[in-house]
Each structure stands twice: as C-alpha cells, then as structure tokens.
N, C-alpha and C positions, 0 to 999 in steps of 0.2 A: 761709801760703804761703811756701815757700822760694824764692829766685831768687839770680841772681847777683849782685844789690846786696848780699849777706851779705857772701860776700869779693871783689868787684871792688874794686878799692884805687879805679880812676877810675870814677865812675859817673854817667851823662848823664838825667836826665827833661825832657821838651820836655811845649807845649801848643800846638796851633796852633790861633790865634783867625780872627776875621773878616778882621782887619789887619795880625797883629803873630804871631811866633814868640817863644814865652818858655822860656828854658831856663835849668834848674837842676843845677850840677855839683857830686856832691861828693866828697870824697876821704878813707880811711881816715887820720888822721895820729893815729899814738901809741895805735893800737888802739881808734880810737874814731872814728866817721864824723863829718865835720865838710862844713861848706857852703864851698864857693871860689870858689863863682862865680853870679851871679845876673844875666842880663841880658835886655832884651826887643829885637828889631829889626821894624822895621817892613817889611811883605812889599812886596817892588817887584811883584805882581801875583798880582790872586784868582785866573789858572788856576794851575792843580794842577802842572802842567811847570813855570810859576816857584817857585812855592812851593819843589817840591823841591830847584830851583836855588839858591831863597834857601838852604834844610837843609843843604846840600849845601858850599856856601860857606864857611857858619856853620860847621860844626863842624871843618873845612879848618885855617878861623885857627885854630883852639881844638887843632890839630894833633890830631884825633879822627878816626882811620879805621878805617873798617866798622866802627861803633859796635852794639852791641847797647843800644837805650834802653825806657825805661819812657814809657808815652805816658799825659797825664790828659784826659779828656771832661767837661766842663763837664756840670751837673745836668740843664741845661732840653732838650739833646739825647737824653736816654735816660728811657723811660716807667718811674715807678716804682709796685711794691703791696707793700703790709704786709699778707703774710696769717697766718693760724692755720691751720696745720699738725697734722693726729692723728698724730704721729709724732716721739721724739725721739730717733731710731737715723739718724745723717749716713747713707746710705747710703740705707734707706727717704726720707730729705728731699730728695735728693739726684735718685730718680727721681719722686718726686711735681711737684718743684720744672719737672722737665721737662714734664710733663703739663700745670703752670698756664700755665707761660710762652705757649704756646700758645692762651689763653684772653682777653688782654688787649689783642692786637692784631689787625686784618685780614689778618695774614699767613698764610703757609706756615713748615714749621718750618726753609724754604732760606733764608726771608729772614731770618730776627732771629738775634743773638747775646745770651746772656743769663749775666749771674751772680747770685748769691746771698750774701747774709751770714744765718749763725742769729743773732737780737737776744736771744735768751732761750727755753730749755730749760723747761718747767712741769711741778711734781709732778704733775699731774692728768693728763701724757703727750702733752701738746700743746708744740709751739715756733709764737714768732712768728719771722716768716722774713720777709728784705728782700729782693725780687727786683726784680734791674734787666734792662730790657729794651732792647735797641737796634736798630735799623735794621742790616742787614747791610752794606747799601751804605753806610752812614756811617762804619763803621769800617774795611769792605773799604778804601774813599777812602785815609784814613788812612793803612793799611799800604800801600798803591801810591803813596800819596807820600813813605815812608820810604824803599821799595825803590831809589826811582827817586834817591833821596838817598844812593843803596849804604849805606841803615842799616836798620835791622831791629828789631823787636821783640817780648817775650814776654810783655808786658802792659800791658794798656789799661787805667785806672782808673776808678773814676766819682766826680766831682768831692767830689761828698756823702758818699763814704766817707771822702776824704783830706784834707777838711776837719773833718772829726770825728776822726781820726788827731792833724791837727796841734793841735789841741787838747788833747787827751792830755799834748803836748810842751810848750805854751805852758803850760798848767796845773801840769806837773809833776804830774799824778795822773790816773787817769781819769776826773775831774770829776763830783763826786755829787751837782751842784747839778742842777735841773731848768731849764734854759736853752736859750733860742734862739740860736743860730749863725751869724751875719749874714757870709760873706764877700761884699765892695761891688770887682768886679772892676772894669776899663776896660771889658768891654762885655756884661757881666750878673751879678747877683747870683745867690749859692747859700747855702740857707737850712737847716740844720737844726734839729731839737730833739733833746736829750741830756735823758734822762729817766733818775736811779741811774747813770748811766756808760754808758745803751745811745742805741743810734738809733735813733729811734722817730718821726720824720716828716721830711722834705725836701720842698725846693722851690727851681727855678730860673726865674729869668727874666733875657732880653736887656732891655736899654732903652739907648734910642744917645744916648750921650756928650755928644754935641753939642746935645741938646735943656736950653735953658735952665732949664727945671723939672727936669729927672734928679733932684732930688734930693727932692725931695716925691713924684716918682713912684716910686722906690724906698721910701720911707716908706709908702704907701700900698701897697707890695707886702707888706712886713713887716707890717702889721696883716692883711690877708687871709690870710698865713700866720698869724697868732697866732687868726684866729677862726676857721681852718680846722681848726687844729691841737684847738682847743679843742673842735670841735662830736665829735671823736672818741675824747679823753682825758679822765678824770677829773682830772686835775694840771695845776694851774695853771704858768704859766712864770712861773718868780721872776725872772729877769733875763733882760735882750736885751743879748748881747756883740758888738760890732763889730769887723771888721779888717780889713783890704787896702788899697786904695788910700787913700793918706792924705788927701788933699784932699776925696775923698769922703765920708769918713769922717767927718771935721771938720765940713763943712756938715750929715749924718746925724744927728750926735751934737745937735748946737747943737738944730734943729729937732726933735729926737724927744724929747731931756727933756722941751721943751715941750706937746708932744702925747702922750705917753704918760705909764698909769701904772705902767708895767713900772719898776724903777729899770735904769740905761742904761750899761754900759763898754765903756771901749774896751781893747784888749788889741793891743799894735804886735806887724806880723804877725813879727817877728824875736823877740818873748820867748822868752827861755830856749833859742831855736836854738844849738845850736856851729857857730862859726863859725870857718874857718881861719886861722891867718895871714897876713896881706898879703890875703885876701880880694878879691875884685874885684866889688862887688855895688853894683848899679843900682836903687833900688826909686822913680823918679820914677815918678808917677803909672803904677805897675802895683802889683798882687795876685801873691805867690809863694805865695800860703796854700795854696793845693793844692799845689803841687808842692815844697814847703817837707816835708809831711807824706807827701806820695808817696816822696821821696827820701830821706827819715830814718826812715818809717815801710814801708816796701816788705815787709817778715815779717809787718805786723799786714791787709794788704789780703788781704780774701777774693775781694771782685767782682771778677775778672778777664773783659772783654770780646773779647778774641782769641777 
C-alpha cells in the first residue's frame, strides 16, 4: 500500500484509547524516516466533542495543521478469520473476500468495514487470507472525531497487523522463528503468532489496569491463546516474545518463566527503531508498538479500514 508516509518529511500516527491519546511523529532526516517524537496525554473527557478538543489542541502545540494522519484500532475492537481461499489471482481474492466478509457478522454490507492481508499463496491454487472485520460505526466514530479535530485520514490499521510489522523492524529480518507476539498495552493486550515470517493467528483483549491481579490475568490470556492457537496448527510455538509497557512486562516475564514451558523474551519496544536526534519520546508506562510499526512500516500495511 502506497500513502503519503513515503515522502511526507512530517508524518503523524495517533491511537485513541479508553483514556489516553498516543501519538507517534516521525520525520524523513538524511533520507531515512526516523521517530521524534513519542508521547501519550491523558483525555480530559470520554465524549467524542472533548476527545476531538483534546486532538485538536495536541497537535496545535506540535504546530501540526490540517494534518493528514494514519490511525491504529487496537485487536480486540475488529472481528477476525483465517480462511482458505480457491483462488490465487488478487483480484478473484479480492471479490471472494467481499462475499465472506459478509458471512461472519449480523450485519448488512452498510454496516461493516473490512480489509484483508494474503498470509500465503499455495502450489495446489489455494491462499490463506486474513480478513478483518469492523463495526462501521466504530470507525465512522473515529473519523468524526479527527474531522471535528480539522484532521483527516487515509488509513485505519488493525493493531495485529502493525504489531507483526514492528517486529520485522525489532528483529531486523522477517522473523522465521515460530513465535507468539505478546504486545502488554496500558489498557489491553494484542497477541499474535508469526509462523516462517507469516501471520497466522491473533487475539486481543482489554483488562483494566487498576485490577491488582492484571497480571496473572494477562498470563492466563496468553495460555488460552497458545492452546487456542494449537488446537488449529500443526507447529508448535518455540518462544513467547514480550514488549510494551515496561512494568508490565517485568511483572509478565518474572511470573511466566515460572509457569511456562515455552522459553520467554523480552524485546524493549524501541529495538532497532531510528530514532532522531534530540528525540522527545515518552514511553512511561505506555505501548508504542503499534504505532512504532504503523509509522515505520505504513508500505508493508495491507488492512486498511477506512
């Protein structure tokens, strides 16, 4: 997917959560896209008129008018399936994909917005294909609180795509180990598996912050992902990789070696990012991993939900 993160010299990705707006700036220096800026502000109110007010503000100071940005959606807000496909012509995939979308929700084809990633092309003339599904009204929301923010946008991400992105980057390779994907946000977890370098299950979930167990209950989300994952693959997962919020992570890590037999890393969500100079980046108890991978990765995103 081509967009204007290619040559925009400034370029803006935002997430807005239950609480908090997190936005990620970066800027071409020396021919080469670098991060400058990483910060989260907490929303002075859940309607949608402050919200925009807060957007609005925020990118004011950051001297940012009429921004064109890239917006990421968190896992656990968009339905996903892995299906198999008789067809390896984009185009034939491309109208089938329309047909299923249609099949996994109670909707009409007014309400949902949907994309696709192809996972793998097969000699036998079949593709497995990632379709994500959303809510119309979840993203319509969205773009009416950019609008109202006089900003705009041309792509909506899904969380699971752009944390498997930023792994690519953290890894420096498309990673050909068979592993689980743990990003541990402030106010839910998103879970992939990377199977040869593809993506081949996800899973998101909320869990609030403030509940003193949060982190056994995130543990226990991860193994329901690892025997979910299993009752559908042949392939074992060799390791479970951790990253985003550090303190989370820390307590994650401590308790899962103990409880698991997967062996267990952690990867800081800044590996291997370029980062600019003088930099202005904030990473106290928040997750950039999506939008780390959204903003460095924006040519490798297929699911687009606009």
């Amino acid at each position: 997917m081509k967009d204007l993160f290619e040559t925009e010299k400034r370029a803006i990705s935002l997430e807005i959560g239950e609480s908090f707006i997190k936005l990620a700036e970066t800027q071409i220096i020396k021919g080469r896209r670098q991060v400058v800026r990483l910060m989260k502000k907490e929303l002075s109110s859940k309607e949608d008129s402050a919200i925009s007010e807060d957007i609005k503000r925020l990118l004011e100071s950051l001297n940012i008018i009429q921004p064109k940005v890239h917006l990421n959606v968190p896992r656990h807000l968009v339905t996903i399936r892995f299906l198999k496909l008789p067809s390896t012509d984009d185009e034939e995939i491309k109208k089938i994909i329309k047909t299923e979308s249609l099949k996994h929700l109670p909707y009409t084809d007014e309400d949902i917005l949907y994309g696709y990633r192809i996972v793998e092309k097969q000699e036998d003339g079949y593709s497995n294909v990632l379709l994500a599904i959303a809510q119309a009204a979840i993203v319509k929301r969205l773009i009416t609180i950019l609008k109202a923010a006089e900003a705009d946008t041309g792509l909506i991400s899904l969380g699971a795509e752009v944390l498997f992105l930023w792994y690519s980057l953290a890894k420096e390779s498309e990673g050909k180990e068979d592993v689980m994907l743990v990003n541990i946000n402030s106010e839910y977890i998103d879970m992939d598996v990377i199977e040869d370098g593809k993506l081949t299950f996800t899973r998101g979930v909320r869990y609030d912050k403030e509940d003193s167990s949060a982190s056994e209950k995130i543990i226990d989300q991860i193994k329901i992902s690892i025997a979910t994952h299993q009752k559908k693959s042949a392939k074992s997962i060799n390791k479970i990789i951790l990253s985003g919020t550090r303190d989370k992570v820390r307590k994650c890590e401590d308790s899962l070696k103990g409880k698991s037999e997967i062996p267990v890393e952690v990867i800081d969500q800044m590996e291997n990012i370029p980062i600019g100079e003088n930099a202005d980046i904030d990473l106290k108890e928040t997750s950039f991993v999506e939008l780390l991978g959204l903003s460095l990765k924006s040519e490798d995103v297929k699911i687009n939900l606009v």
